[in-house]
N, C-alpha and C positions, 0 to 999 in steps of 0.2 A: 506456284505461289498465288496467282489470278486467282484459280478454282477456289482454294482454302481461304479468301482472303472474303470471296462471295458467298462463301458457305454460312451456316448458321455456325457459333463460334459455341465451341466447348470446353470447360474444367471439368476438372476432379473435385471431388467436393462429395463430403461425408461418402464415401463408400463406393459412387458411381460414377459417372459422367454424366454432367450433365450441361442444358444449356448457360452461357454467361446472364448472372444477372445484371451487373452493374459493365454497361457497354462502353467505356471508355474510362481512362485514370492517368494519372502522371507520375513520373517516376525521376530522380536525381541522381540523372547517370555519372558515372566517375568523368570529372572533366569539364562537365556541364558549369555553369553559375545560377541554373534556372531549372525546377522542374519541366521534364519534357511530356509533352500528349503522349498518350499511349493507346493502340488500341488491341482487344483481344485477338488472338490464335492460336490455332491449333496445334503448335509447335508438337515435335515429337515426344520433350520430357513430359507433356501431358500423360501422354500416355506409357510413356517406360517407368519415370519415376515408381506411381503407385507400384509396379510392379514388385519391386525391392525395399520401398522407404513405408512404414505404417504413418501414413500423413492425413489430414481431415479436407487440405487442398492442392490442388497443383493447377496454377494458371499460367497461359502463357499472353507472354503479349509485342509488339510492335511500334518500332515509335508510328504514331498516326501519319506521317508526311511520306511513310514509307510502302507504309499498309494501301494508303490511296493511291498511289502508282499503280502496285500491285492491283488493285481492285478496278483499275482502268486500263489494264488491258484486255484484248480481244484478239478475235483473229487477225482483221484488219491490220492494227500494231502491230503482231506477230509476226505479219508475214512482212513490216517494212526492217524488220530487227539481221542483222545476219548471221549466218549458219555459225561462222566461227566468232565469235568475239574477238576485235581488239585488241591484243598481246598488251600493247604501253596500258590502253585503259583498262586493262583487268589486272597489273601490275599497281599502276596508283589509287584503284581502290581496294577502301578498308570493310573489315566488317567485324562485327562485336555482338558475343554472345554473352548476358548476364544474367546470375542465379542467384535471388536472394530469399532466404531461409528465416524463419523466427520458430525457436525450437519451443516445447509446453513449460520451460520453465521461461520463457521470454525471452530469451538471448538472441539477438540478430547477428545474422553473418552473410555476406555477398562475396561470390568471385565471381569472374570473368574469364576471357580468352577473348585475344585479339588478333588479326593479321590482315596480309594483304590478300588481293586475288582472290575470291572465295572460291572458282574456279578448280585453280592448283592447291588450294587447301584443302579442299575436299579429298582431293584425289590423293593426296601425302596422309589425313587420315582413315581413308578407307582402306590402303594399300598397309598402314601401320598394324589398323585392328586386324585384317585377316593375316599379316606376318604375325601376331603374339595368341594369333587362335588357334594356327596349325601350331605354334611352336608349345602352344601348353596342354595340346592334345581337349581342345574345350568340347564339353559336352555338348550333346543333339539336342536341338530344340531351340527357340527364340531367348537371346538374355537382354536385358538391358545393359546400355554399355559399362555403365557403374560396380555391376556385377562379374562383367569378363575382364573386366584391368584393373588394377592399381592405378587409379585419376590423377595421384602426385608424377609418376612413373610414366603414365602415358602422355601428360602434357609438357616433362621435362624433355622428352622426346621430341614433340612437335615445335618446343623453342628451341629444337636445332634447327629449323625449318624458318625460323622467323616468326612465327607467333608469340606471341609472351601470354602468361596467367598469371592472377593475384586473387587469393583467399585473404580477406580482411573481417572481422571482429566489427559490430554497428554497435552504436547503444541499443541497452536493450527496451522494449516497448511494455507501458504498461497496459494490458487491456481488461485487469479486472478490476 
């Protein structure tokens, strides 16, 4: 996350990848009473997304207070950090991923997923996707995850695990 967070930051945008032009924004997270700072990254759905959805953008981005942690460390830090993390402290923390969409006819729509440990969440989604890759015999080659699961199907799954998800309906935006 250091590396990626130093790096020069990219979207999707008309057809390519390219560099962010607007370096920072706010966003009103579920929860929030305030919009929060945000800054650009290069999340994966950057780059999976376009692969399956015909879209004009795919940005990712970071609350900023998190992004600059990130962005400060080094070796230095690295090597005061320990091998194994924490069990209680990787227990009580949370982590939150959100997706919000505004389709050509204007309609907005956001979900989420939530849990603890990102840690052990990782490892119950990595272990899920390749249980339903062998079991559907999935074809050679790189897919986006959107493409190799059923998304309802695969996160009803991981809220056995403790994560929860919600797809919610926004107002829609006028921009013409």
């Amino acid at each position: 996350m250091a590396a990626i967070m130093v790096d020069e930051q990219i979207e999707y945008r008309d057809g390519s990848w390219q560099s962010v032009r607007e370096p920072a924004s706010t966003m009103l997270e579920p929860g929030e009473a305030e919009p929060v700072p945000m800054s650009p990254i290069a999340l994966p759905g950057v780059y999976t997304i376009p692969r399956h959805v015909e879209t004009p953008r795919v940005r990712g981005v970071i609350r900023s207070e998190v992004g600059d942690l990130f962005a400060a460390l080094n070796s230095e830090v690295a090597e005061t950090l320990p091998a194994i993390p924490d069990a209680a402290v990787l227990d009580a923390s949370r982590w939150f991923m959100l997706a919000e969409v505004t389709g050509v006819d204007d309609r907005r729509a956001r979900g989420w997923v939530t849990g603890f440990n990102a840690y052990g969440s990782t490892t119950v989604i990595a272990v899920e996707a390749a249980r339903r890759l062998v079991a559907v015999g999935a074809p050679a080659g790189t897919l986006a995850p959107a493409q190799a699961f059923d998304a309802a199907s695969f996160l009803d799954h991981l809220a056995t695990t403790g994560m929860t998800w919600r797809v919610e309906e926004l107002a829609a935006v006028r921009t013409r």
